[in-house]
C-alpha positions as CSV (number, residue, x, y, z in Angstrom):
1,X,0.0,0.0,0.0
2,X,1.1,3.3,-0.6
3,X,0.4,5.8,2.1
4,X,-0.1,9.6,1.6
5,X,-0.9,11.6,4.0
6,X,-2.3,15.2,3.7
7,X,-1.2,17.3,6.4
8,X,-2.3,21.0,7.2
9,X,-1.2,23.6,9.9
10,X,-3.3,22.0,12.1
11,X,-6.4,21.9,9.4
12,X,-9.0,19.3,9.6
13,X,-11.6,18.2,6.4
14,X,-12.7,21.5,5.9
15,X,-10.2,23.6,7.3
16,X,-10.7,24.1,11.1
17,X,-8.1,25.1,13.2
18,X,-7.3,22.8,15.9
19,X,-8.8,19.9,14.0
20,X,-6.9,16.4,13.5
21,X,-4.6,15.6,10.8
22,X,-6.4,13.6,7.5
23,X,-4.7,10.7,6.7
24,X,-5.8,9.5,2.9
25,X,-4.3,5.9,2.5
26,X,-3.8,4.0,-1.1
27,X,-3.3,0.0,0.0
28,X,-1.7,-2.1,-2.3
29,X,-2.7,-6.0,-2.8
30,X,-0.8,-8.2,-4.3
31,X,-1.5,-12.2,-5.5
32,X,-3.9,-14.1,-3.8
33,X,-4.8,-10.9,-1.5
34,X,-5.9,-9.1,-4.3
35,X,-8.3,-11.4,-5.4
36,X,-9.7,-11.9,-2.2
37,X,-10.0,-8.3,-1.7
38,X,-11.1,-7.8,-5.6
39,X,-8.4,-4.8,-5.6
40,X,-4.9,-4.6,-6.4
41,X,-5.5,-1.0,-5.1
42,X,-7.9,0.5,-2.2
43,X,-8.2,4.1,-0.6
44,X,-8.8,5.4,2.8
45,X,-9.2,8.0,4.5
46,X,-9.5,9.6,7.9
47,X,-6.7,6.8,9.1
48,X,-5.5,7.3,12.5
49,X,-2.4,4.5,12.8
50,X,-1.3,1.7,11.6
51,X,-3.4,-0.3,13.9
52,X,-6.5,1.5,12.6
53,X,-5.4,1.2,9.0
54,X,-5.2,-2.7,9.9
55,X,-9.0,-2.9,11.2
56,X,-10.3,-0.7,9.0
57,X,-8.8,-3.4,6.1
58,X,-10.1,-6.4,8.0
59,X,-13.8,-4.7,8.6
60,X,-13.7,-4.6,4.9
61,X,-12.3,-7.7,3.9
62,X,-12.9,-10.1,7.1
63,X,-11.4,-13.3,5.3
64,X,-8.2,-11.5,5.0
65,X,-7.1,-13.2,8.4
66,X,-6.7,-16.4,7.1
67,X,-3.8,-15.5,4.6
68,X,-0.5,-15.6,5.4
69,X,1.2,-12.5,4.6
70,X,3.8,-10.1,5.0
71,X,3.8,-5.9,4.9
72,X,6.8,-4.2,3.3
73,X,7.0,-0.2,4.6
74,X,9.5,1.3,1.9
75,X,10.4,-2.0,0.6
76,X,11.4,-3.3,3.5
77,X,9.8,-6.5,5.0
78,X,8.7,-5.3,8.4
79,X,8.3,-7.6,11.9
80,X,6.6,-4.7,14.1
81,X,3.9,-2.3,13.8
82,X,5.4,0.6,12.0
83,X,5.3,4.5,12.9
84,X,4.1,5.7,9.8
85,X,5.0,8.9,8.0
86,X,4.6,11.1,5.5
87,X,4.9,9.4,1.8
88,X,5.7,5.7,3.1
89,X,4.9,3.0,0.7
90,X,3.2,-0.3,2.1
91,X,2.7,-3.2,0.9
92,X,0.6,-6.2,1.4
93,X,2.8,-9.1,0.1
94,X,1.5,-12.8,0.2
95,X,4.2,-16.0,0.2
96,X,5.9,-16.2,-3.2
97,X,7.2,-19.6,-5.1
98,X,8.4,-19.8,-8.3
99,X,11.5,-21.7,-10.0
């Protein structure tokens, strides 16, 4: 997934001061996850962690969770819940095999 964040001096959705930051968030599927989610790409917005990000995928696609998978942040296979930032790229990699 790819993750882009929209930041503001403090700006929410329509511009209030004092407001949270938005979060729009482009996930990226590959292999088997993309047809079980029906999209090699998915938007979302609003996110507040990576955590949230996480629940908000599984509300959506609840068979997710019995897939064995990976996430790369910046092409780099992760083993922790990341601290995401502005412009990190995610992605949700299945097992591989070839020859």
């Amino acid at each position: 997934m790819i993750i882009n964040w929209i930041y503001g001096p403090l700006q929410g959705v329509g511009g209030e001061k004092g407001s949270k930051v938005i979060m729009e968030i482009s996930v990226l599927f590959f292999g088997v996850l993309a047809e079980v989610t029906g999209a090699h790409r998915k938007h979302y917005r609003s996110i507040q962690s990576f955590g949230d990000l996480k629940h908000r995928i599984e509300d959506d696609f609840p068979e997710i969770i019995h897939y064995n998978f990976r996430i790369a942040v910046n092409n780099k296979i992760i083993n922790e819940e990341p601290l995401l930032s502005h412009g990190d790229e995610i992605a949700y990699l299945p097992p591989f095999a070839g020859g």
